[in-house]
Every structure is written in structure tokens, then in C-alpha cells.
Backbone as CSV, one residue per row, in Angstrom:
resi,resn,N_x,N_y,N_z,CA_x,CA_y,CA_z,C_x,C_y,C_z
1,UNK,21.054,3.707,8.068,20.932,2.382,8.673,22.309,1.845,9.038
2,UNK,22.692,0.861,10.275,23.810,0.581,10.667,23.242,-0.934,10.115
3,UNK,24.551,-1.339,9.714,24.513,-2.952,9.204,24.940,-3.584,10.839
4,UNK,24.213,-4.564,11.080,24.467,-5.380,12.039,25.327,-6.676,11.959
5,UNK,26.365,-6.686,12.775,27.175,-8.176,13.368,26.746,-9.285,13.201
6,UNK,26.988,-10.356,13.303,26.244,-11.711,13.967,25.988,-11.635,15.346
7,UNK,26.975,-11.294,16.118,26.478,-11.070,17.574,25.865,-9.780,17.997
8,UNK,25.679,-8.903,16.895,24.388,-7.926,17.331,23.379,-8.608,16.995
9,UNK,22.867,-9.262,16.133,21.720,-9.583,15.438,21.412,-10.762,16.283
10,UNK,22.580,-11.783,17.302,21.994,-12.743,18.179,21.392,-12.105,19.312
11,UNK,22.049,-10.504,19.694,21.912,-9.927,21.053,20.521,-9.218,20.714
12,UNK,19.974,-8.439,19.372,18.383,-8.072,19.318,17.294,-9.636,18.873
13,UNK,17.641,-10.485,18.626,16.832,-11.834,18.759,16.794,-12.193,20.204
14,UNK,17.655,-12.081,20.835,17.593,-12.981,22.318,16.749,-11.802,23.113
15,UNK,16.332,-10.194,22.890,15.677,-9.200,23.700,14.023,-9.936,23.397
16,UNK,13.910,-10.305,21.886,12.441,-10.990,21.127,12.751,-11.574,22.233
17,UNK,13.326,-12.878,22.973,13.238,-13.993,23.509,12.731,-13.757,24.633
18,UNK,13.223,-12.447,25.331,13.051,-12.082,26.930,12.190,-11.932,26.937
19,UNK,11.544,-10.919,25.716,9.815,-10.138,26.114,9.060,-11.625,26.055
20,UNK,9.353,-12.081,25.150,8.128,-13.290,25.071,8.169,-14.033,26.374
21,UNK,9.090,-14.688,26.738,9.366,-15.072,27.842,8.520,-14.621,29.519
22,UNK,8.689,-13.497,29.422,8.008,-12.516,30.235,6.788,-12.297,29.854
23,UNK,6.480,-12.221,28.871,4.359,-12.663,28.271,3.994,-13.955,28.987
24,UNK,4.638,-14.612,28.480,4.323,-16.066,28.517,4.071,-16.180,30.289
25,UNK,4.652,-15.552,30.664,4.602,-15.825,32.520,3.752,-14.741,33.236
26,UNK,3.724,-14.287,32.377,2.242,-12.962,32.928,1.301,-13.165,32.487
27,UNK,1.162,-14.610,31.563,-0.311,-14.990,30.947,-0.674,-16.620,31.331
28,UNK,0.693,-17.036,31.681,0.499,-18.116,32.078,0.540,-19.378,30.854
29,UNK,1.377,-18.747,30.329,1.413,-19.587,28.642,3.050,-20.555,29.162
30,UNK,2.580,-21.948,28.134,3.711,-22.866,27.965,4.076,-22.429,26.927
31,UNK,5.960,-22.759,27.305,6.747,-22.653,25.810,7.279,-23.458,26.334
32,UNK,8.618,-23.989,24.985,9.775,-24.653,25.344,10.823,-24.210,24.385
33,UNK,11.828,-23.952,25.037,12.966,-23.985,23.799,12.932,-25.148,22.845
34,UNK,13.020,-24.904,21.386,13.233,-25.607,20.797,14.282,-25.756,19.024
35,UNK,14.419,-26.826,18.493,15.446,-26.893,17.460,16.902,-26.420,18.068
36,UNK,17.763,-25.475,16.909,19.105,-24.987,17.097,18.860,-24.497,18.501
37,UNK,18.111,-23.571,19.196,17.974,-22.718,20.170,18.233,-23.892,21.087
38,UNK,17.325,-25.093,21.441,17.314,-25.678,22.183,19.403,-26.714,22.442
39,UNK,19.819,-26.800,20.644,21.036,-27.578,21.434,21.891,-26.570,21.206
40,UNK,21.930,-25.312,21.039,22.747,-24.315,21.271,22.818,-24.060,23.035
41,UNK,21.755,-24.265,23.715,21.456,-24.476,24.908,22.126,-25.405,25.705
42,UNK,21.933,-26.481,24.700,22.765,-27.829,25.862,24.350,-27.797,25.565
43,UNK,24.539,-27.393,23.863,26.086,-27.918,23.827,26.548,-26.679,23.940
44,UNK,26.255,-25.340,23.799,27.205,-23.712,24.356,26.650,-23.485,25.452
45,UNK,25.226,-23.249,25.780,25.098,-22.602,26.884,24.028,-21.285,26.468
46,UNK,24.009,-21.375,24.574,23.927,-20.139,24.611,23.780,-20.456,22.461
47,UNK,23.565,-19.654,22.680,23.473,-19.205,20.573,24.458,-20.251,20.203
48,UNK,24.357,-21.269,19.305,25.448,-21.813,18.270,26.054,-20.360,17.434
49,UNK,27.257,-20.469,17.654,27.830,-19.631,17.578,28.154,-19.256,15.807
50,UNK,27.332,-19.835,14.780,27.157,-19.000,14.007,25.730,-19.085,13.298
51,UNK,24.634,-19.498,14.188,24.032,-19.270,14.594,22.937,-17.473,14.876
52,UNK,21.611,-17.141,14.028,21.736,-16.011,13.997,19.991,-16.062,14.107
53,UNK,19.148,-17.142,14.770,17.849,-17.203,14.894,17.183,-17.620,16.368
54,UNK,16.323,-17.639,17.023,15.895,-18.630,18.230,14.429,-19.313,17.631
55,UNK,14.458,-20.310,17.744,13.032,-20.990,17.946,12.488,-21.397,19.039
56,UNK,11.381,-21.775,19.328,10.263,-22.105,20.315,9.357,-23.030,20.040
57,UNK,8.865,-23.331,20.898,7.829,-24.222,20.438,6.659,-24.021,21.735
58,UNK,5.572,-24.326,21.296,4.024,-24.029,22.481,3.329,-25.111,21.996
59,UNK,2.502,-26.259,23.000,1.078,-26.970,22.878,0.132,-25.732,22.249
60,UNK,-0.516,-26.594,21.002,-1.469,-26.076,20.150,-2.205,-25.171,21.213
61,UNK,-3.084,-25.356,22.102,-3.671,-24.584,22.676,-3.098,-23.076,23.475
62,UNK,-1.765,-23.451,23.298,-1.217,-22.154,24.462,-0.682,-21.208,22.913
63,UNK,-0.385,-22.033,21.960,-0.095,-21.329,21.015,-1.376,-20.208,20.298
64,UNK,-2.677,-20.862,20.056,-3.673,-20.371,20.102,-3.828,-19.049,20.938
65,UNK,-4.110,-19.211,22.304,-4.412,-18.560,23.460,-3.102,-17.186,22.639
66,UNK,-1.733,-17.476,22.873,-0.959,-16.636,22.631,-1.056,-15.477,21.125
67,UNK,-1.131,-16.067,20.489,-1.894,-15.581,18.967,-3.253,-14.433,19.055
68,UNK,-3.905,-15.151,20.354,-5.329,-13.881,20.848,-5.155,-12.902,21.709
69,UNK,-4.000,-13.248,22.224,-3.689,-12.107,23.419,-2.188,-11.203,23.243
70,UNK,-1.430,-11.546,21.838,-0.203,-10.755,21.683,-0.026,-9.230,20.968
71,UNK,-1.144,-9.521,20.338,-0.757,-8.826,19.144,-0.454,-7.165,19.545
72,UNK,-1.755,-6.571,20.601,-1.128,-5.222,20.820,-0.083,-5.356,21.543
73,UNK,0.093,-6.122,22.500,1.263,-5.742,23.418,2.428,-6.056,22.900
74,UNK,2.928,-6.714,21.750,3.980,-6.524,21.324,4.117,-5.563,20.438
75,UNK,3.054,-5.237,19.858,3.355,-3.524,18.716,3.704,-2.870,19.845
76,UNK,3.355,-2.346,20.711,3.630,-1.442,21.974,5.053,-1.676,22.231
77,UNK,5.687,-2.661,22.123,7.194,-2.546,22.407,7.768,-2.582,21.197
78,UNK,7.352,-2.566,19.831,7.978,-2.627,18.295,8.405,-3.211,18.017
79,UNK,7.202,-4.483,18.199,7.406,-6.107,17.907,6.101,-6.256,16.751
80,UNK,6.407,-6.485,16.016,4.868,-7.307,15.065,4.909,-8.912,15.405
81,UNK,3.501,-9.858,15.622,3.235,-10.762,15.965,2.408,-11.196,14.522
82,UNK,2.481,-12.024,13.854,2.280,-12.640,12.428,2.697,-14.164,12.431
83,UNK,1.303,-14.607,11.927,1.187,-16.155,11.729,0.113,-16.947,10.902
84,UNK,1.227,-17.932,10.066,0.376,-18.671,8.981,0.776,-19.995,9.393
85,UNK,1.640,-20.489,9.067,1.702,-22.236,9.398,2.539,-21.978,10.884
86,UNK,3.032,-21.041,11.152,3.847,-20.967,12.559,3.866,-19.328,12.644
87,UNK,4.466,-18.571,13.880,4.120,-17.405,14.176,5.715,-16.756,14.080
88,UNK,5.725,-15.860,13.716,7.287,-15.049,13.981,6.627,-13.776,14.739
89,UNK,7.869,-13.334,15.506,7.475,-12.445,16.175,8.963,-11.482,15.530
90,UNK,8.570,-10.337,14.969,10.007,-9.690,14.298,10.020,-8.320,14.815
91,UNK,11.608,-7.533,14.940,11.674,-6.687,15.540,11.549,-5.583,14.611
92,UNK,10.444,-4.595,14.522,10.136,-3.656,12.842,11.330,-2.614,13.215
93,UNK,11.921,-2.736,14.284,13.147,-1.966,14.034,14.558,-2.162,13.094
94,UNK,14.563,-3.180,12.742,15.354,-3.856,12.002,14.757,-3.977,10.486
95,UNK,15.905,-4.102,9.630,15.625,-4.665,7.878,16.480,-5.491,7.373
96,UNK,16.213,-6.776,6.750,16.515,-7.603,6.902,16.716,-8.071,4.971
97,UNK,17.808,-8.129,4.629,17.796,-8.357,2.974,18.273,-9.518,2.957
98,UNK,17.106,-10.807,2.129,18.063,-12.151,2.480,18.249,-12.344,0.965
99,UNK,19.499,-13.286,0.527,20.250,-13.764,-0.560,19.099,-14.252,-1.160
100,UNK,18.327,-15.489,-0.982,17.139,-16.061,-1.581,16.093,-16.068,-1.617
101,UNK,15.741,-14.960,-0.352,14.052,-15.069,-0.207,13.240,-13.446,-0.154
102,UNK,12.510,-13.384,-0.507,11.717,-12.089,-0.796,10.500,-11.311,0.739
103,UNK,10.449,-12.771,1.592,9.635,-12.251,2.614,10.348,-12.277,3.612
104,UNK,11.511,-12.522,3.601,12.286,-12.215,5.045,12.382,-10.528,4.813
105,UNK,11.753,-10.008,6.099,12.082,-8.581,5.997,12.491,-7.884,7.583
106,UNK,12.700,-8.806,8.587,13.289,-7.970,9.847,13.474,-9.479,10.637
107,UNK,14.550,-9.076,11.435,14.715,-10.252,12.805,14.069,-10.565,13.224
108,UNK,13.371,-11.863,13.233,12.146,-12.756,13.813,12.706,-13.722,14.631
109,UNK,11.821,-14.083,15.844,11.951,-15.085,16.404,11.015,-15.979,15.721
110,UNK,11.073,-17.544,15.843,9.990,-18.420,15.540,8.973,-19.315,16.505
111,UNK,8.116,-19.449,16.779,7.088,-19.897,17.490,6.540,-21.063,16.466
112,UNK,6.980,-21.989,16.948,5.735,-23.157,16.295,5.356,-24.124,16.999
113,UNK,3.836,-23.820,16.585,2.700,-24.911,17.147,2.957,-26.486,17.398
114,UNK,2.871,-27.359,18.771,2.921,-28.433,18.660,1.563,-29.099,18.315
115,UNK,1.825,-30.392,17.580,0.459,-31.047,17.518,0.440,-32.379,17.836
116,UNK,-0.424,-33.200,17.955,-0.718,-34.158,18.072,-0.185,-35.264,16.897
117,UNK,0.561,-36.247,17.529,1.281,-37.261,16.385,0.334,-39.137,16.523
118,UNK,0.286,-39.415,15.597,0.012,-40.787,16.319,0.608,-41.875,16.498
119,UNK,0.248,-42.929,17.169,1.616,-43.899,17.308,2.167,-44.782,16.483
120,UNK,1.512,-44.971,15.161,1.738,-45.999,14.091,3.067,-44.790,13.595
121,UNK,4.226,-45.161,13.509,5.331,-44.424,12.792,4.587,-44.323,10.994
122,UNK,4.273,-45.436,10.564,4.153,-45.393,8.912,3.125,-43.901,8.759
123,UNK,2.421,-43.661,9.815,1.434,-43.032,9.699,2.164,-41.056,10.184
124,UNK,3.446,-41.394,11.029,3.773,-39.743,11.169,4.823,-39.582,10.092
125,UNK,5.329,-40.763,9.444,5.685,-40.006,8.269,5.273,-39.949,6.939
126,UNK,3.658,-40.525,7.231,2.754,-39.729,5.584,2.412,-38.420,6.204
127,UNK,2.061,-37.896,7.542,2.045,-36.519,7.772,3.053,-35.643,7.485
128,UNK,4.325,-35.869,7.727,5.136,-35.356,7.294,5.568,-35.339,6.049
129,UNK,5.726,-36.082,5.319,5.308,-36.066,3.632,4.533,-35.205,3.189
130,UNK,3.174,-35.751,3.841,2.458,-34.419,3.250,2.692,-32.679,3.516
131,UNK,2.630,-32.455,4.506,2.824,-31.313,5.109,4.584,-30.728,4.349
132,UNK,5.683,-31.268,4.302,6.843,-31.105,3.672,6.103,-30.618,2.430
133,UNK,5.384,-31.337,1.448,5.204,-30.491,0.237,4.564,-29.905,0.359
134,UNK,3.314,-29.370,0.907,3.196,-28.084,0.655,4.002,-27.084,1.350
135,UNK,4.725,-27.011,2.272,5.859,-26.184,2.970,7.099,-26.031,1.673
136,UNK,7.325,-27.287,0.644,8.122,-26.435,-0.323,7.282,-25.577,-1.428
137,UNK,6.067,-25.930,-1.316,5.166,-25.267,-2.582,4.941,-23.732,-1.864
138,UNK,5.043,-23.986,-0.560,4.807,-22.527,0.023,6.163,-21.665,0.205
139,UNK,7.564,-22.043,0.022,8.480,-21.593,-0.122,8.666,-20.810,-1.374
140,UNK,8.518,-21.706,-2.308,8.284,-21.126,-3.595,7.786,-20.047,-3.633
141,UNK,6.809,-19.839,-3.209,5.749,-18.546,-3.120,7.107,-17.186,-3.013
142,UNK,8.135,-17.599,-2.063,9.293,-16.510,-1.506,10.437,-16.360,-2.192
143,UNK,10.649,-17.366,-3.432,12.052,-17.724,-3.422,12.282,-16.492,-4.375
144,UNK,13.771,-16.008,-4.355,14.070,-15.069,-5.888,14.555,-16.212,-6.415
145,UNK,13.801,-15.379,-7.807,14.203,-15.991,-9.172,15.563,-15.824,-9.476
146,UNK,16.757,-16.776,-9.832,17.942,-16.581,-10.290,19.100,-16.880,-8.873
147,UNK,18.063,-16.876,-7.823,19.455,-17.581,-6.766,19.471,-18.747,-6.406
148,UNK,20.512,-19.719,-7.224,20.424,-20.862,-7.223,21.646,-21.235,-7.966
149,UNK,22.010,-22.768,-7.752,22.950,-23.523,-8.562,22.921,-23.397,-10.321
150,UNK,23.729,-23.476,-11.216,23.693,-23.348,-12.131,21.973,-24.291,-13.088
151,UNK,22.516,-25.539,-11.916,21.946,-26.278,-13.001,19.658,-25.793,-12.758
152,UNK,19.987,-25.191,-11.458,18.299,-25.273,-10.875,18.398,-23.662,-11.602
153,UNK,18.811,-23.120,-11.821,18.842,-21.577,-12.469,18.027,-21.916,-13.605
154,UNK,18.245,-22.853,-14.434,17.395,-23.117,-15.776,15.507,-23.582,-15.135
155,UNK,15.590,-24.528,-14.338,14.392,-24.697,-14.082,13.274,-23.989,-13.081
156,UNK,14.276,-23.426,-11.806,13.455,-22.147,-11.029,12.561,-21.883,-11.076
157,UNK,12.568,-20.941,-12.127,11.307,-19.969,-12.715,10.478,-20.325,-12.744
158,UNK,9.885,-21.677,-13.291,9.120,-22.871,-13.417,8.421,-23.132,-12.546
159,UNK,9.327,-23.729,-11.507,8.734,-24.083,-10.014,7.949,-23.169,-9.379
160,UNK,8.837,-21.577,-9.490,8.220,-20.618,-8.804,7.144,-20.095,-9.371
161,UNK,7.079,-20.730,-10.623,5.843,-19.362,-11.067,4.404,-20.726,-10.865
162,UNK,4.739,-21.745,-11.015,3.761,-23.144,-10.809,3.185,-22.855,-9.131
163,UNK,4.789,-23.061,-8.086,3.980,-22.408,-6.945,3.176,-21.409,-6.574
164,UNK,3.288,-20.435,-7.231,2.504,-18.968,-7.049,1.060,-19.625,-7.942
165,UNK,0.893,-20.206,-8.396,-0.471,-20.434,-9.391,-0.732,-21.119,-8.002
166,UNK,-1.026,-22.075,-7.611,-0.911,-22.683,-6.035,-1.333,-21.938,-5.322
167,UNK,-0.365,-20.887,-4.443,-0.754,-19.844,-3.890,-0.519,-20.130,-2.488
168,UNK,0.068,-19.423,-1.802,0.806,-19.476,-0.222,-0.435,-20.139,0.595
169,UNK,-1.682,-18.866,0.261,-2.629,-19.202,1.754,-3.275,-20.763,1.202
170,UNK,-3.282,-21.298,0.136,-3.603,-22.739,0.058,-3.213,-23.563,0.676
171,UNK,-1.756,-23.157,-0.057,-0.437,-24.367,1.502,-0.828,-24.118,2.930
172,UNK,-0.859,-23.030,3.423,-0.905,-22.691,4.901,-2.440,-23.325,5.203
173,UNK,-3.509,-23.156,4.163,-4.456,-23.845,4.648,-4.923,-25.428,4.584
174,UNK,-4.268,-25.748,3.787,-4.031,-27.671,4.031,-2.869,-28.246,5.059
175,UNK,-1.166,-27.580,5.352,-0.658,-27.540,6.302,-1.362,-27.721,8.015
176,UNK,-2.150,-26.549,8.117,-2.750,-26.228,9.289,-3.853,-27.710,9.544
177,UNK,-4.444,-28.034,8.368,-5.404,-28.726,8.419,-5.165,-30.213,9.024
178,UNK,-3.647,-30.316,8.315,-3.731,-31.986,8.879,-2.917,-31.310,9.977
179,UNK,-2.347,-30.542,10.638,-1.683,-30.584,11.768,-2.942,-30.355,13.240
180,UNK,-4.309,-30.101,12.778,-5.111,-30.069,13.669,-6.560,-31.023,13.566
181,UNK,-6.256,-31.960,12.746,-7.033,-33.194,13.055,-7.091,-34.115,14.214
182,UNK,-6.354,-33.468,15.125,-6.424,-34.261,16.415,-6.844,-33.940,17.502
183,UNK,-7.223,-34.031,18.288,-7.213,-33.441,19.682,-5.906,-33.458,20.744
184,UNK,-5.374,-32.152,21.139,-4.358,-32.413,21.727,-4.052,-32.745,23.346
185,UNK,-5.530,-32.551,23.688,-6.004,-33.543,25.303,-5.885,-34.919,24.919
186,UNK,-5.874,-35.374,24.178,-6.389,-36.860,24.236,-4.786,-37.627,23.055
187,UNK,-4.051,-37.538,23.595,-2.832,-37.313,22.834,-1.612,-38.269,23.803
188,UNK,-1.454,-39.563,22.701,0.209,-39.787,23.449,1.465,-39.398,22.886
189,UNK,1.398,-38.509,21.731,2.518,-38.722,21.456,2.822,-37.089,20.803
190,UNK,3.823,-36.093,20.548,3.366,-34.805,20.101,3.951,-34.665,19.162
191,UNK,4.518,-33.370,18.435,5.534,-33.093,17.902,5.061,-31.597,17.199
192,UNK,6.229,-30.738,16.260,6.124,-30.007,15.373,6.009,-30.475,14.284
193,UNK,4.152,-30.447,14.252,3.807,-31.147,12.569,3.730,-29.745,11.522
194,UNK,3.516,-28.463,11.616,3.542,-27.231,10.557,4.326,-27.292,9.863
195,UNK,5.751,-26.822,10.855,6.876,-26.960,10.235,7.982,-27.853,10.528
196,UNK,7.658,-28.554,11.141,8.743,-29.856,11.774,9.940,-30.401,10.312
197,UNK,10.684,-30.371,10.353,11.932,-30.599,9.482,12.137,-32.299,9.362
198,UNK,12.019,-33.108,10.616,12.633,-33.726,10.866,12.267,-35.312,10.380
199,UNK,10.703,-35.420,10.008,9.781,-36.392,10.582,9.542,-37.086,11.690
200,UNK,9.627,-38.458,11.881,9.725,-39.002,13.146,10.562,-38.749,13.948
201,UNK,11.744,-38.282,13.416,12.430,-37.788,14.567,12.199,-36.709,15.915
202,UNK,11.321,-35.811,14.838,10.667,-35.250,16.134,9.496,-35.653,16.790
203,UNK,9.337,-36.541,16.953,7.873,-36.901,17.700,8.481,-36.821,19.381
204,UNK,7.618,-36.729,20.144,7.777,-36.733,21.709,6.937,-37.788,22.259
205,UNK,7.130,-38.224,23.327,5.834,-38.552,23.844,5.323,-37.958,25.076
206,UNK,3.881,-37.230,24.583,3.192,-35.984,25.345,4.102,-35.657,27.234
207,UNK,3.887,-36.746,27.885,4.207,-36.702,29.304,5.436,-36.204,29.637
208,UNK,5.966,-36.720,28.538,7.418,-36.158,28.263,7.819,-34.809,28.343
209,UNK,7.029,-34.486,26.854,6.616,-32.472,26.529,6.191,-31.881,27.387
210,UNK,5.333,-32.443,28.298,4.846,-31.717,29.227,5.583,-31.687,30.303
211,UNK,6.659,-32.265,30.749,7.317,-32.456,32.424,8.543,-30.972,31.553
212,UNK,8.657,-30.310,32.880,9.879,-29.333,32.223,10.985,-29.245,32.840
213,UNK,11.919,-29.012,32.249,13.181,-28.687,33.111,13.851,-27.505,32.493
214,UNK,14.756,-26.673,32.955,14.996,-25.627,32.786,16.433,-25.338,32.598
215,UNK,16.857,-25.174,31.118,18.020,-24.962,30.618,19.077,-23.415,30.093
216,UNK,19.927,-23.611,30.347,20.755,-22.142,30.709,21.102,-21.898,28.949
217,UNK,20.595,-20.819,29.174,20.752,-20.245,27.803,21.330,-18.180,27.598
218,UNK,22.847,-18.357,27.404,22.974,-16.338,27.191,22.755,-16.070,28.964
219,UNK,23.067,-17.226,29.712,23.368,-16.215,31.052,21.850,-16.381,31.822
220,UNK,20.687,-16.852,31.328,19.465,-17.028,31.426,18.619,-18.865,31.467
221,UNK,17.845,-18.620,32.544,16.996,-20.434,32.919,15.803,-19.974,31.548
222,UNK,16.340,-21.148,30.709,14.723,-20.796,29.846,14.168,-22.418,30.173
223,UNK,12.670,-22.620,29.741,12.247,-24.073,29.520,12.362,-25.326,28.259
224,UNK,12.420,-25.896,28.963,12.438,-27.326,27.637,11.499,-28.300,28.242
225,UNK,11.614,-29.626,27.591,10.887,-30.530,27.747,12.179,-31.430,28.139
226,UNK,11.776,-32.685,29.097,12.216,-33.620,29.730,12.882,-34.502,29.004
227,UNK,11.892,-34.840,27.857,13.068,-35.802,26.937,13.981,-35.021,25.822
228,UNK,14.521,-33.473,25.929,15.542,-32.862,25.428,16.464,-33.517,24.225
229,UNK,16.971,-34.764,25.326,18.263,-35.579,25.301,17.900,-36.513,24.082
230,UNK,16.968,-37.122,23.879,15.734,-37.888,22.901,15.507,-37.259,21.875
231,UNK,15.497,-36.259,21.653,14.215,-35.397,20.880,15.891,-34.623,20.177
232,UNK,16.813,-34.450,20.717,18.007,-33.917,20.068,18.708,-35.551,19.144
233,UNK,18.613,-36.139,20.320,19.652,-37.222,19.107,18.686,-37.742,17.985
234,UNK,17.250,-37.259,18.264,16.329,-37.802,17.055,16.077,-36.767,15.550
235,UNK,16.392,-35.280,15.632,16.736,-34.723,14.754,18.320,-34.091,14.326
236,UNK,19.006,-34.178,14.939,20.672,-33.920,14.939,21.184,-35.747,15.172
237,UNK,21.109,-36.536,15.656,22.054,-37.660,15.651,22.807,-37.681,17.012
238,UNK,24.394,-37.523,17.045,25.361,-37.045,17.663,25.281,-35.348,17.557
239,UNK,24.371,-34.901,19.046,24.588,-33.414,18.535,25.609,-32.818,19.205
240,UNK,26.346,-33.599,20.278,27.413,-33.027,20.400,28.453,-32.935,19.987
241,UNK,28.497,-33.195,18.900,29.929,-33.331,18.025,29.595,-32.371,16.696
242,UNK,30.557,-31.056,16.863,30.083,-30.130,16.323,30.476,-30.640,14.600
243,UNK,30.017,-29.785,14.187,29.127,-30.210,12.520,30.873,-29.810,11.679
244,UNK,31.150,-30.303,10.476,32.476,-29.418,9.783,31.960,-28.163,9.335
245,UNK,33.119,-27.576,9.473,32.714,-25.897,8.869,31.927,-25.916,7.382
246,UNK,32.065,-26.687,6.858,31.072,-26.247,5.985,29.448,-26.866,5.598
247,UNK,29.359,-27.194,6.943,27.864,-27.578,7.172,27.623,-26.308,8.473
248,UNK,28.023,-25.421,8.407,27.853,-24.630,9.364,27.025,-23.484,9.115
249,UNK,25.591,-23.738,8.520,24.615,-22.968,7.713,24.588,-21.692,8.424
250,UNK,24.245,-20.409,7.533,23.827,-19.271,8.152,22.377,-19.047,7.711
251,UNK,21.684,-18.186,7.230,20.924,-17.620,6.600,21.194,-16.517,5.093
252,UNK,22.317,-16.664,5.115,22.509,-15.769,3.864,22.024,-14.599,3.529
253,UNK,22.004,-14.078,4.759,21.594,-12.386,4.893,22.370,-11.290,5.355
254,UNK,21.680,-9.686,5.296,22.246,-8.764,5.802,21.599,-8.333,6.498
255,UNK,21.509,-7.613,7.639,20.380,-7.266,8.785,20.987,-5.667,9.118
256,UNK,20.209,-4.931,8.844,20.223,-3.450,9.602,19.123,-3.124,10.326
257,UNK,20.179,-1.579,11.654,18.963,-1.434,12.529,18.754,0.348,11.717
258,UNK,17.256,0.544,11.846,16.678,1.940,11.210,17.595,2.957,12.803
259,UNK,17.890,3.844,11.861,18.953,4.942,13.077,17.859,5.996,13.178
């Protein structure tokens, strides 16, 4: 096995990006760039430069549609397509050993579902409340035991072995649940409720998500949504003012390609 770079491991994530890209327009599916991918887009042009993932985002329904129509045609190019609260699409040519987690196992892109938000704010961030805990109860499910701060080293074990009594597909199935209590025709306002990080900050409003414009990304026009500019200063702040080096997160991994 050859251990991979950071900029090898951005250059076999951004090939995930093309094929999908190229599905998506031979099926007639919406995406949008989204998260790091999206202001790596506006403020480089291209990958935040230490930076080593892409995300996406699709309306619930195209995400659906995509989920029914991927699965052989990306094994055919030696892609696996896999999804519980959001979809990764990973390259099985690659192996992937991360510092803290037990199910990262190859270079994935991320795909997550948009859903329907509503307009009372008090009300998108009890969704997000809710949905946040079980997304850490479902982390748990992954974490290794013993990688951690001194002081969470004593309690860990605890958490993790409480989450596993729990059980992943529980989380993924109450997650999913409130993120599709809505109808997403009949919708003013959207966001990433699965895995959305942000709370209200990420909400959109639909007309918005839906108008596109098309942002240069690695030399390449990919899509976004119209209010970009909105939807960045609402989960980053000031995102053009790059972060200090030591908020400059990686993933805490090693990535090889099978020779």
C-alpha cells in the first residue's frame, strides 16, 4: 500500500466529485456544493487547503431518487454508495485508518439530504437539539476507546458502551424521522436537518436553494445555491478571514491506495 499526501487524497476525493457530478446530469439530479467544499469554493477557488473531504448537499427527493439509481453504477467504477442519516460515496480503492473512529474505512465523499425547516426559529432549534443528540449517541457507536483528553479517558468507556446499548440504527432511525416530517413541496424554508452542524444557521429559504449559480471549484463550474453568501456567514461568521492555525482541523488520519 502507498500512504497518500493531503493533496493526493484531495486529488482521489475531487475524481468521487466528477463522477457524481456527471450522474447527477445524466439523471437529471440536483446537487449543490455544500459546507467546507462550498467556502473552499468561494474563498480558494478550490479545497481549503488543509482541507481533505468534499460535501454536497441534494433536495430530499433528488437525494432519494439518487440512493435508487446509484448503487450499481458506482460499484462499476469502484465506488460503494452507503447511507444511514446521510450517504458517502467512498473510493474501495483506498484504506483509510482514522486516530478516533473505527468506521472510517476509505475516502468518502458526503451527500446530505436537505429537509424541510419551519419558520418559527424556537422551533428549528428544538430540531436541531434533537437530532444533535442522537448524532452524538450515534458517534459513540464509532468512537475508539482511549482516544481522548486525559480527563474524558476516565469516562469514555461509559459513554461508549451506554451508546452501543442504544444502538446506531436507533439513532439513524429517529434522526431520519424528524428530518422527514415535512413535505418538501410545500416548504419555505430548507436546510441540512440529518446532519446539519450548525442549527439555525443553516436554514435557507427554499427559493433561494433552489435558484443556482455556479461556482469555480479545482479548475471546474460546480453548483450552489443563490443565497451562498447567507448561508456561509450563517455557519462560519466572517468566512473570509482565514481561521488561526490551530483551528485548522484535519481529520486525524492516514489514507492508503491498495497497489
Amino acid at each position: 500500500m502507498k500512504e497518500l499526501t493531503l493533496k493526493e487524497i484531495q486529488e482521489d476525493v475531487f475524481q468521487i466529485l466528477l463522477t457524481f457530478d456527471q450522474f447527477c446530469k445524466n439523471n437529471d439530479l440536483t446537487y449543490r456544493l455544500a459546507g467546507g467544499t462550498l467556502l473552499g469554493a468561494i474563498r480558494h477557488k478550490g479545497f481549503i487547503p488543509w482541507d481533505d473531504d468534499i460535501d454536497v448537499c441534494m433536495p430530499r427527493p433528488d437525494y432519494e431518487k439518487f440512493l435508487m439509481l446509484s448503487k450499481n453504477d458506482f460499484i462499476n467504477q469502484g465506488y460503494e454508495v452507503t447511507a444511514e442519516a446521510y450517504c458517502k460515496i467512498s473510493d474501495l480503492n483506498t484504506k483509510l485508518i482514522s486516530q478516533y473512529r473505527i468506521d472510517d474505512k476509505y475516502v468518502t465523499m458526503d451527500v446530505f439530504p436537505i429537509d424541510v425547516l419551519p419558520e418559527d426559529n424556537k422551533k428549528v432549534e428544538q430540531i436541531y437539539k434533537e437530532t444533535n443528540l442522537y448524532r452524538e449517541i450515534y458517534r459513540l457507536n464509532f468512537a475508539k476507546i482511549g482516544e481522548a483528553t486525559t480527563f474524558l479517558k476516565i469516562f469514555k468507556p461509559f459513554f461508549i458502551l451506554g451508546a452501543r446499548v442504544i444502538g446506531k440504527d436507533y439513532c439513524v432511525k429517529k434522526i431520519n424521522e424528524i428530518a422527514k416530517t415535512r413535505a418538501f413541496e410545500n416548504s419555505h424554508y430548507v436546510g441540512a436537518v440529518t446532519w446539519g452542524l450548525y442549527g439555525s444557521g443553516e436554514r435557507m429559504k427554499k427559493e433561494e436553494f433552489d435558484e443556482t449559480v455556479m461556482v469555480d471549484f479545482e479548475g471546474h463550474k460546480f453548483p450552489t445555491y443563490s443565497c451562498w453568501d447567507s448561508y456561509l456567514h450563517g455557519i462560519y461568521g466572517n468566512y473570509m478571514e482565514l481561521p488561526p492555525i490551530e483551528k485548522r482541523k484535519t481529520h486525524h488520519m492516514k489514507v492508503y491506495r491498495l497497489e
